[in-house]
C-alpha positions as CSV (number, residue, x, y, z in Angstrom):
1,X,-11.1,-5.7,-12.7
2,X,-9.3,-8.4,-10.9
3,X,-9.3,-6.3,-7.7
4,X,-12.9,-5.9,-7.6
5,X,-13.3,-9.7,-8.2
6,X,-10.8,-10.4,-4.9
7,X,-12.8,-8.1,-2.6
8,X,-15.8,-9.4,-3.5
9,X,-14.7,-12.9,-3.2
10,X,-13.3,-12.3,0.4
11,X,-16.4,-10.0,1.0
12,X,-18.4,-13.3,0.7
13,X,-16.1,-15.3,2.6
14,X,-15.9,-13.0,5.8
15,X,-20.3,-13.5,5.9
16,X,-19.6,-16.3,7.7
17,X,-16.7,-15.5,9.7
18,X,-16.3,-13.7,13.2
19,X,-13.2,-11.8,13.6
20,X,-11.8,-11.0,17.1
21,X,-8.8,-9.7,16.2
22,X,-6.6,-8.4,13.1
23,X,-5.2,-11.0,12.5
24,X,-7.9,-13.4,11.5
25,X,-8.5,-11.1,8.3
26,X,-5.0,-13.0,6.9
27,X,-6.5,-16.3,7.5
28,X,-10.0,-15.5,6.2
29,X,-8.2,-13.6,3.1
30,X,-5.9,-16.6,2.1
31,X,-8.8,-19.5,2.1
32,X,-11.6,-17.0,0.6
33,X,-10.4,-18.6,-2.7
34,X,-9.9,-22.3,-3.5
35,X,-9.0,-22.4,-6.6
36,X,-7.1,-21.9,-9.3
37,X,-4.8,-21.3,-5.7
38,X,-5.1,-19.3,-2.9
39,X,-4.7,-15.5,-2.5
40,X,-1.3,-14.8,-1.8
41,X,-1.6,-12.9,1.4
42,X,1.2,-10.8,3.5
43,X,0.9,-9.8,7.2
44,X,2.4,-6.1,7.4
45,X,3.8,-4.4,10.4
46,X,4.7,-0.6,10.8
47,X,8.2,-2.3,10.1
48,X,7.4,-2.5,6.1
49,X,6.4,1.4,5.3
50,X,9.3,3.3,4.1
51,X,9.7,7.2,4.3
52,X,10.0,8.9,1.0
53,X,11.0,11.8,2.1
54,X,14.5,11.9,0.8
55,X,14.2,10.3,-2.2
56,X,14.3,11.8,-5.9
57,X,10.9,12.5,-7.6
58,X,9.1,14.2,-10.4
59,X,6.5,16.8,-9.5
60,X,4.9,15.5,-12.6
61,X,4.8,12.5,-15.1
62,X,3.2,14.6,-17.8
63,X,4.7,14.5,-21.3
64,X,5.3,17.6,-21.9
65,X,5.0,20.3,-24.5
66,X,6.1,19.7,-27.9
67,X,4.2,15.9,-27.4
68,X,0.5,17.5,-28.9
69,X,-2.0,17.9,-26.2
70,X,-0.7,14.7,-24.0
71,X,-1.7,14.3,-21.0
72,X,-0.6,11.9,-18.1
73,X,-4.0,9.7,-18.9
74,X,-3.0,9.1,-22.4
75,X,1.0,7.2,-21.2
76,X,0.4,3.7,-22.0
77,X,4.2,2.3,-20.6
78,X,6.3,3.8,-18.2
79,X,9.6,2.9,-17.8
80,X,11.7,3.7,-14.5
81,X,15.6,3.2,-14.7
82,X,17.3,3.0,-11.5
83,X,19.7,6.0,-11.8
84,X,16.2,8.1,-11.7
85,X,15.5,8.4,-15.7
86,X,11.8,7.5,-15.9
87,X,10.9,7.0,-19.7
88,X,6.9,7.0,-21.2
89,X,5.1,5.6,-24.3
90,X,2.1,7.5,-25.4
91,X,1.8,4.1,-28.1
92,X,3.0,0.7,-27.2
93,X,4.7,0.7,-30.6
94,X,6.5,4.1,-30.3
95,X,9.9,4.9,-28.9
96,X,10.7,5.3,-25.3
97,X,10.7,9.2,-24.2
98,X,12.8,10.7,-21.6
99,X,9.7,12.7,-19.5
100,X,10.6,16.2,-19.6
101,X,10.9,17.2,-15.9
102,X,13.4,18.5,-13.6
103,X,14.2,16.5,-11.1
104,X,14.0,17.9,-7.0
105,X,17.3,19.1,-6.3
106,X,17.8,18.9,-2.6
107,X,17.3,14.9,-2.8
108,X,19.2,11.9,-4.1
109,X,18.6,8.4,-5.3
110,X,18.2,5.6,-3.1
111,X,17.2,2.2,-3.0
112,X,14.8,0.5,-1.2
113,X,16.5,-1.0,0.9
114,X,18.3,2.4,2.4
115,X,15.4,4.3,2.9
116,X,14.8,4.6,6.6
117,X,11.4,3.3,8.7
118,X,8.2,5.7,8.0
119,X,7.1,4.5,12.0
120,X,9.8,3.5,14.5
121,X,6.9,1.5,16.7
122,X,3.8,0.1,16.2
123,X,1.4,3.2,15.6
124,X,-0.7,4.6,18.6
125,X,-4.5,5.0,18.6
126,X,-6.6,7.8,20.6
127,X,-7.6,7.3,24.1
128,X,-10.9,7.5,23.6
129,X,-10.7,4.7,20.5
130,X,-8.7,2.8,23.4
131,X,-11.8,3.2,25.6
132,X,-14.2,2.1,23.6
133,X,-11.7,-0.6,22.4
134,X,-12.4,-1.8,26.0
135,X,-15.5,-1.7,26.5
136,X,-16.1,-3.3,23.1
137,X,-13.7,-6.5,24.1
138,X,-16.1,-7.1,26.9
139,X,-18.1,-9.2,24.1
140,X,-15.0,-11.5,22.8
141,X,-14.3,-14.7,23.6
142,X,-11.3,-13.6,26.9
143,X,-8.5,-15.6,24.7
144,X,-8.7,-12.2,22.5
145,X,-9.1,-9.7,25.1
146,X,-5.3,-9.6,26.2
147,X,-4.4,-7.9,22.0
148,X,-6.9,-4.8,22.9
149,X,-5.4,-4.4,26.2
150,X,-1.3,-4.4,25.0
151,X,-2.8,-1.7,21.9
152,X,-0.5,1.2,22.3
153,X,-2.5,4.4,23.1
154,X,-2.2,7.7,24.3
C-alpha cells in the first residue's frame, strides 16, 4: 500500500534525525522523499478539526435487504451527493443505489465550512505529562526549551 511505503520511507529518514520539537517532524516528513517530488506535508492546529456533532449521518452504509447477503465489505463505489443522498455500487459496472437508511432526524446538512471548531484552544496535557515534559527538556539544546514551557497544562 502506498501508505505503508510513506511511513516507512520517513521511518528511515527520521534514523538520522534528532527532533526537539513538533515541528521538526514537518520538515523531516517533506525531504524524506526526493523524488518523483516531495511529500506534500500540512502543519495542523486544533484550528482544522471540525465537530460533527450536528451534522446528518447514517447509522450504517450497509446495503440493505433485498441486495442478497451484501455487506458493507463487498461496496466497491460510494457516491455522496451534497443534499445527504449517499449512493453505493456493489459492481463498478452496475447502477448507482440509493443506500436504504434513514437518516438521523434531530440533525441537518451542513457544509464544511459551517460546522463549528471541535477545540476552541490549543489542547491541554496532564500535569504530570507537563512535569516530566520538564524535566525531559533539561537534555535539549535551550533554543527549544521555551515550546515545553508555553505547553498548556492543567
Amino acid at each position: 500500500m502506498e501508505a505503508d511505503s510513506m511511513h516507512s520511507t520517513i521511518e528511515r529518514a527520521l534514523k538520522k534525525k534528532d527532533i526537539n520539537v513538533p515541528a521538526e517532524y514537518v520538515g523531516v516528513c517533506r525531504s524524506a522523499r526526493k523524488k518523483p517530488k516531495p511529500y506534500d506535508v500540512t502543519y495542523l492546529s486544533h484550528k482544522f478539526f471540525k465537530n460533527f456533532n450536528d451534522v446528518q449521518f447514517f447509522k450504517s452504509i450497509r446495503p440493505g435487504r433485498g441486495i442478497g447477503d451484501a455487506k458493507e465489505t463487498d461496496i466497491r463505489a460510494l457516491r455522496y451527493i451534497p443534499s445527504g443522498e449517499i449512493y453505493f455500487k456493489l459492481r463498478f459496472p452496475y447502477e448507482w443505489q440509493t443506500i436504504p437508511q434513514r437518516k438521523s432526524s434531530n440533525v441537518v446538512p451542513l457544509p464544511f465550512t459551517q460546522l463549528r471548531n471541535l477545540h476552541a484552544t490549543r489542547r491541554k496535557i496532564t500535569a504530570r505529562k507537563f512535569e516530566d515534559l520538564q524535566y525531559l527538556k533539561r537534555s535539549l539544546p535551550e533554543d527549544y526549551r521555551s515550546y515545553y514551557d508555553n505547553l498548556p497544562h492543567d
